[in-house]
C-alpha positions in Angstrom: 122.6 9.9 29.2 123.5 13.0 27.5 125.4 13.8 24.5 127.6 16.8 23.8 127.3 16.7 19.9 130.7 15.5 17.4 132.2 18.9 15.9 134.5 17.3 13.7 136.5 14.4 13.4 138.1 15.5 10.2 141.6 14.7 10.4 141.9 12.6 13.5 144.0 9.8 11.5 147.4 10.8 10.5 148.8 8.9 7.4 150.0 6.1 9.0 146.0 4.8 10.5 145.3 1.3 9.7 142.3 -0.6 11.4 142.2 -0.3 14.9 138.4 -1.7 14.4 140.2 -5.5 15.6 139.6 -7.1 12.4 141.4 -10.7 12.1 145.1 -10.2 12.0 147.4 -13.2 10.8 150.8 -13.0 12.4 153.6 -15.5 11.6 156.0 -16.6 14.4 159.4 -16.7 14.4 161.1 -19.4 13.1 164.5 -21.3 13.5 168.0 -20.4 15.6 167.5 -16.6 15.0 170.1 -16.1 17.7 172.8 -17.8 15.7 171.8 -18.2 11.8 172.7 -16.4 8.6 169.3 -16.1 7.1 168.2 -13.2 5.5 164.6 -14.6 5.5 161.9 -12.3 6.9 158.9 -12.5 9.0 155.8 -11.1 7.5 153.0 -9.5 9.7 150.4 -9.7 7.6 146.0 -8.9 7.4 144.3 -12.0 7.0 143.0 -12.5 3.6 139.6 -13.3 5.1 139.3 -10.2 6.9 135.9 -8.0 5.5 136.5 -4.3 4.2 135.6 -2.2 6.9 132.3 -0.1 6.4 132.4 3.7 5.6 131.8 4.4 9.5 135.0 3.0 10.5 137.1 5.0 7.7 139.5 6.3 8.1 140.4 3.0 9.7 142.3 1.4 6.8 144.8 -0.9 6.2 148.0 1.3 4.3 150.6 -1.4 4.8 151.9 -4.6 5.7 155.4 -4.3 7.8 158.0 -6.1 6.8 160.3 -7.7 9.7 163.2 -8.6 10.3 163.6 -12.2 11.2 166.0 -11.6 13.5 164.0 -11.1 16.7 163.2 -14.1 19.4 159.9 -12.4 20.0 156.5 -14.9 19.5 154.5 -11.7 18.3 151.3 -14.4 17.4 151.1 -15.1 21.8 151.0 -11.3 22.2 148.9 -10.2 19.4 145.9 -8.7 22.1 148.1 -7.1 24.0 150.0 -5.2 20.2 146.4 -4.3 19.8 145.8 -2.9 23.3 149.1 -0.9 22.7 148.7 0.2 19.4 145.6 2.0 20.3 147.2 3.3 24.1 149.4 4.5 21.9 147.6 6.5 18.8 149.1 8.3 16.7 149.3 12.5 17.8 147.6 11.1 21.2 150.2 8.9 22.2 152.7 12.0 24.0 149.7 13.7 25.6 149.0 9.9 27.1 152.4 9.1 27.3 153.0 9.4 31.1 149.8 7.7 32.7 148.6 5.3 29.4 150.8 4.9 26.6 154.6 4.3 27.7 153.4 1.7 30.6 151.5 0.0 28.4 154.8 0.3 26.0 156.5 -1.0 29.1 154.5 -4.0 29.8 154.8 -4.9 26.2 158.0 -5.5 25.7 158.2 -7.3 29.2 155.5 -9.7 28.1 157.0 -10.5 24.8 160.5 -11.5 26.6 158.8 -13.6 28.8 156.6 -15.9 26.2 159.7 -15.6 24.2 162.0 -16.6 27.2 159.6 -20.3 26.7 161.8 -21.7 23.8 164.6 -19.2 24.3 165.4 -20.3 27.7 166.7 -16.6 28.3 165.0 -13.7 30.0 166.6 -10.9 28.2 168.9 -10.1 25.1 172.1 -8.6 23.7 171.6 -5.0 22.4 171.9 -5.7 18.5 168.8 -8.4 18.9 167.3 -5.9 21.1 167.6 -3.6 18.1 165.6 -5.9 15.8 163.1 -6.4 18.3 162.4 -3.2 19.0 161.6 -1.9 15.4 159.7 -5.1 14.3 157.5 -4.2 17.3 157.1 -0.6 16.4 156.7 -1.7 13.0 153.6 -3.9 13.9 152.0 -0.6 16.3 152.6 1.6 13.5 150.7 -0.4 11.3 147.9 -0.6 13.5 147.8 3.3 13.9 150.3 3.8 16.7 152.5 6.8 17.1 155.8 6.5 15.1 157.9 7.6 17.6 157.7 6.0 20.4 161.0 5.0 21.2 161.9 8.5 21.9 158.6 9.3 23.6 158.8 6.7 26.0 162.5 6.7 26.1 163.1 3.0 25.0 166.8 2.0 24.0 168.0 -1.4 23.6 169.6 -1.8 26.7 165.9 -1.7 27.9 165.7 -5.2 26.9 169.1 -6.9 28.0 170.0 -8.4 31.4 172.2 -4.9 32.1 174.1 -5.1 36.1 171.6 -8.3 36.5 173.8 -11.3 35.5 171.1 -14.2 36.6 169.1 -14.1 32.8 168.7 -18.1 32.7 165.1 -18.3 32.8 165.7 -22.0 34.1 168.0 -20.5 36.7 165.8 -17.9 37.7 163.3 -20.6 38.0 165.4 -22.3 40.9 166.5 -19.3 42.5 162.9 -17.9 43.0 159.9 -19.3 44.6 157.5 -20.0 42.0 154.4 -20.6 43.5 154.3 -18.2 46.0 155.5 -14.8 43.6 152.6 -15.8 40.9 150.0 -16.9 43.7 150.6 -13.5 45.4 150.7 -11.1 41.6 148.1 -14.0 39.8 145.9 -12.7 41.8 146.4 -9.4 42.0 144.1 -6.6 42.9 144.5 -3.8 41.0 141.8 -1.3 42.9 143.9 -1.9 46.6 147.6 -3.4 45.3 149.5 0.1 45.7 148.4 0.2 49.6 148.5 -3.8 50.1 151.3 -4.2 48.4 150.9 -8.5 48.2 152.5 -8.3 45.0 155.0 -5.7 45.3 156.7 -7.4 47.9 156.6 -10.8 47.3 158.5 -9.2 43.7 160.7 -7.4 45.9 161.5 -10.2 48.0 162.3 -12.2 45.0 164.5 -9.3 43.3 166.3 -9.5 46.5 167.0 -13.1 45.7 167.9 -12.8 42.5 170.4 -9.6 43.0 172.5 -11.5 45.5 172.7 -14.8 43.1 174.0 -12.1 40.7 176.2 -10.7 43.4 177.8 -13.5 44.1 179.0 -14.1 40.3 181.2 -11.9 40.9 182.3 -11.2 44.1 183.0 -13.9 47.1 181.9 -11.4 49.5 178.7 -11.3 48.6 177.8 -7.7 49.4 175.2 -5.9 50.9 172.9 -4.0 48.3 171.7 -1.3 48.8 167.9 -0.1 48.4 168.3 2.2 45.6 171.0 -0.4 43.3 171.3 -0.5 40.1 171.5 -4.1 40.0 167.9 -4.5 42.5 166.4 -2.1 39.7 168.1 -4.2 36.4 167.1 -7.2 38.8 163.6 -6.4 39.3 163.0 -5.9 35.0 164.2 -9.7 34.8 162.0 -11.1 37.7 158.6 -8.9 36.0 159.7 -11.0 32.7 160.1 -14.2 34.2 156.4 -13.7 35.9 155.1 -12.5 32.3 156.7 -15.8 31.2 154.0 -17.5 34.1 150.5 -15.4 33.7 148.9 -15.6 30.3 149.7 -12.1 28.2 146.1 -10.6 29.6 147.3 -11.7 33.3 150.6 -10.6 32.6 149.3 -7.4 31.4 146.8 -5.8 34.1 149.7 -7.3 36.9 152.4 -4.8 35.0 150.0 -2.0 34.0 149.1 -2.2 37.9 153.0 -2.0 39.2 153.2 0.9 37.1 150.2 2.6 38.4 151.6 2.4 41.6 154.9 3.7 41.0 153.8 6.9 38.4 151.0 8.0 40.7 153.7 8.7 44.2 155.1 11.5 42.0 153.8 14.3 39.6 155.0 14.2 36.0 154.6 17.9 35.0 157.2 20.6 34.9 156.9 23.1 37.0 157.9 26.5 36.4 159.6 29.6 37.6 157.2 30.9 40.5 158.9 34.7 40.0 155.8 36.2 39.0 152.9 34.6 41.4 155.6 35.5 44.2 155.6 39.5 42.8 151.7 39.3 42.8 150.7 36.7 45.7 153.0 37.4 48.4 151.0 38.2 51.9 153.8 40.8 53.3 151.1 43.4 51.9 147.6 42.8 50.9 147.2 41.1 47.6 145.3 42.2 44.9 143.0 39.1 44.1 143.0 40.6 40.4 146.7 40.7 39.8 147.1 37.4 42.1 144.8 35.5 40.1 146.0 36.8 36.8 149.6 35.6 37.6 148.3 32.3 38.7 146.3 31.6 35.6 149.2 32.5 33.4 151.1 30.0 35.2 148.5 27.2 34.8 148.0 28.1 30.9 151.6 26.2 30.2 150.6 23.3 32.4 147.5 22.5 31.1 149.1 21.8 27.9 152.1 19.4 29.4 149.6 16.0 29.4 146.8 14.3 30.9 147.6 13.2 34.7 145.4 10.6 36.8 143.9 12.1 39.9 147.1 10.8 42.3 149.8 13.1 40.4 147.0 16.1 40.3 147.3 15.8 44.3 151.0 15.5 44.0 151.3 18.4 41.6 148.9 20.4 43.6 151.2 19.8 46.8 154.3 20.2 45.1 153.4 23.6 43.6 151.7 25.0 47.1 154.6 23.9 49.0 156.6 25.8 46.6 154.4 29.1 46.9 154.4 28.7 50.7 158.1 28.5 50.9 158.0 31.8 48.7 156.3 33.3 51.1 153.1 33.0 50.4 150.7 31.7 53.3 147.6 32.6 51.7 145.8 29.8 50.0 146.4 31.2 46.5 144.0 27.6 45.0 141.2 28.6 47.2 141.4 32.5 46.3 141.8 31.8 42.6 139.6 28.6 42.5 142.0 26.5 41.6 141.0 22.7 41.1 142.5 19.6 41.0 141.7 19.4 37.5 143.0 22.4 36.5 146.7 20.6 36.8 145.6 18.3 33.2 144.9 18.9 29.8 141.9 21.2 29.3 139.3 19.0 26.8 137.5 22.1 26.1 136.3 25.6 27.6 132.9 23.9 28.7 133.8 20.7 30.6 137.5 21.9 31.3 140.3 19.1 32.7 140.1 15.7 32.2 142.0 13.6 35.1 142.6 10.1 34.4 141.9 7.2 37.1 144.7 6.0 39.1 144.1 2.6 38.3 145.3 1.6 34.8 142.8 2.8 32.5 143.6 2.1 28.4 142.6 4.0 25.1 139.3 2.3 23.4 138.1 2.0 20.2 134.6 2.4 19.8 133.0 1.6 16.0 130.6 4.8 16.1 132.6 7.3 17.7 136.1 6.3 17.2 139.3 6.4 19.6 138.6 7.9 22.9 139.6 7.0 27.3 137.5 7.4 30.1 138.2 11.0 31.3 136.8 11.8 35.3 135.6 15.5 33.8 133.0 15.1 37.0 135.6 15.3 39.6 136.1 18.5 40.7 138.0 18.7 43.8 139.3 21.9 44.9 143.5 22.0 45.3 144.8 20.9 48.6 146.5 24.1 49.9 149.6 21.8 51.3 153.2 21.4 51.7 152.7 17.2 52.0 153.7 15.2 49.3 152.8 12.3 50.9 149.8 10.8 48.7 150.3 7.2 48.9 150.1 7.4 52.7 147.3 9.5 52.8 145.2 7.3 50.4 146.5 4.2 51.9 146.2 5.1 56.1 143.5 7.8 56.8 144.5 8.0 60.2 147.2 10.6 59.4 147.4 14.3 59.7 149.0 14.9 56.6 145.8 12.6 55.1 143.4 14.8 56.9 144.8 18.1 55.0 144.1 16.3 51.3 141.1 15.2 49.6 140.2 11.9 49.1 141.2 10.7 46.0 137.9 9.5 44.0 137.2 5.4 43.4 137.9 3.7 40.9 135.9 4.3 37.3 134.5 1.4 37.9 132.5 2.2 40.8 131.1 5.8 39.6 129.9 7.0 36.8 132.5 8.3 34.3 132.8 10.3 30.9 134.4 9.2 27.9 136.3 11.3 25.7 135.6 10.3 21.8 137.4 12.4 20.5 139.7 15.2 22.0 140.2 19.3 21.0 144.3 19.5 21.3 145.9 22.1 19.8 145.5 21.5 16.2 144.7 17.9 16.5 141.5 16.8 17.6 138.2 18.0 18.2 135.4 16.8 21.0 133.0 14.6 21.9 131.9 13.7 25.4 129.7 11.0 26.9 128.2 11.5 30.2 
């Protein structure tokens, strides 16, 4: 094991840093008819009194504050507390909108799916009216915050409060959702989910589309006799399918309930790439293949386009493939047929953040990979600097299908997409250089 020596970690926490080091945490539940009643009491989310002052190592990892909440939320923050934790740090501080794609806003996500499920226990409802969802929404941020979370992640994740109501689903009756789906078989077939192979098995993904099927037509048939025919891309399947992932949070235990919706996720974020692409005017003025090309010019142009990329956010190694195909199949239809990646050297990695001039980009695992906190070192996620496949010069955008059946011809044109970080080595970033925020540290 080698060690690329700390450079600084002077002001890697921003005002707001508490103790991400887990130290004992005390967290009152909600009490009474907070649906219906007048009280003005709050709920206090407080540090234990027996918790030990943290040693010099782990400053700046402090305590500032005890929120303050509202009361008014259903939410049973004391079931969830690992999983606040596990966002909180997902979601640190000036980190939290490089990560926010791939790390931080699923976990966000799952969050607030898992709390209305345990909460849904003594509720009996599996989602809320907007001025609840209000309350709910800022005593959670409140709580991240608190724990050294970003404070603004509502608008980096785009969270609103009609992100925790029933919306065009109209079945919200957690006992009713209980008859309508078939319990045992959706939690047998997501319990046991398997996170490495789900987004090609799909075991869970259809038994919850199967059951968001279910449910969409019970809500269908609230309103209309005629009981029509969805179709795939409805609002109501998609408002449908949110209630259905609560009700099975409201069945796994928050861990369980956790990796199943951090996996879902996975699968959905890596079919596309979440970068901006833009204008191709100048690589077409220096690339096309009418004339020769002057590899000079051509590669100058290109690496003045990747420059803006590289500073968008950190991708997993499915959307680099994705964002690689997208962009070729962009140049080719600009009349350019030469394979600018493989002229230029152009890498996979060369689609995410840049950690620093040495290593250069960090590609995150497809699987659902979270943000640690590590005593010595401090924050840092597991970063596949190793990988360094070139760019697949293709016009296919079809990644799931060519990870999940290699029989195809548009698989045989892309590169495999590495295993899982738990089958190969890895590195760890401990800290991270970002434009005026971090600085480095890597562990190979």
């Amino acid at each position: 094991m080698s060690l690329i020596p700390l450079i600084s970690f002077a002001n890697f926490c921003v005002n707001s840093c508490i103790s991400a080091a887990g130290l004992p945490l005390s967290i009152s539940s909600p009490g009474g008819n907070i649906f219906g009643s007048d009280s003005t009491n709050t709920t206090n989310y407080s540090a234990s009194s027996q918790a030990q002052a943290p040693s010099p190592m782990l400053l700046p990892f402090v305590y500032k504050s005890v929120p303050t909440l509202s009361g008014q939320c259903a939410f049973n923050f004391s079931a969830a507390e690992s999983i606040l934790k596990v966002t909180a740090t997902d979601c640190w501080s000036s980190l939290a909108p490089y990560l926010a794609n791939a790390v931080c806003c699923p976990q966000y996500d799952a969050t607030f799916a898992i709390l209305l499920g345990q909460s849904s226990k003594y509720t009996g409802m599996l989602s809320m009216n907007e001025t609840h969802a209000s309350h709910c929404i800022s005593d959670v941020d409140k709580i991240l915050i608190s724990q050294g979370a970003d404070e603004n992640l509502q608008k980096i994740c785009s969270i609103t409060q009609s992100n925790l109501t029933g919306a065009s689903c109209l079945v919200i009756d957690a006992n009713e959702v209980d008859r309508i789906l078939a319990t045992s078989e959706l939690v047998a077939a997501c319990g046991q989910l398997d996170t490495a192979n789900e987004c090609c098995s799909r075991n869970c993904q259809n038994s919850i589309s199967a059951a968001t099927a279910r449910l969409a037509s019970s809500s269908s048939r609230t309103t209309s006799t005629n009981n029509p025919i969805l179709p795939k891309d409805s609002v109501v399947l998609r408002d449908c399918t949110n209630i259905v992932l609560r009700w099975l949070a409201s069945k796994l235990d928050p861990p369980a309930a956790n990796r199943v919706l951090r996996t879902l996720s996975s699968c959905t974020l890596n079919e596309g790439c979440p970068l901006v692409l833009p204008d191709i005017n100048q690589i077409s003025k220096e690339c096309q293949t009418q004339t020769a090309i002057n590899q000079t010019s051509c590669c100058n142009a290109m690496e003045s386009y990747m420059s803006p990329l590289q500073e968008q956010s950190f991708i997993t190694d499915s959307q680099a493939l994705n964002c690689a195909a997208s962009l070729s199949m962009r140049l080719q239809k600009a009349n350019i047929s030469t394979n600018i990646y493989n002229l230029c050297r152009i890498h996979l990695k060369d689609f995410s953040i840049q950690v620093d001039t040495k290593e250069s980009g960090c590609l995150l695992p497809s699987t659902p990979s979270d943000v640690i906190f590590d005593e010595s070192s401090g924050i840092g996620f597991r970063c596949k600097l190793e990988e360094n496949s070139a760019a697949p010069w293709s016009s296919s955008l079809i990644v799931s299908n060519s990870t999940c059946n290699k029989s195809t011809s548009t698989a045989a044109t892309l590169p495999e997409i590495p295993k899982p970080v738990s089958a190969q080595r890895g590195m760890e970033i401990t800290s991270l250089l970002l434009p005026s925020l971090f600085f480095i540290s890597l562990i190979i």
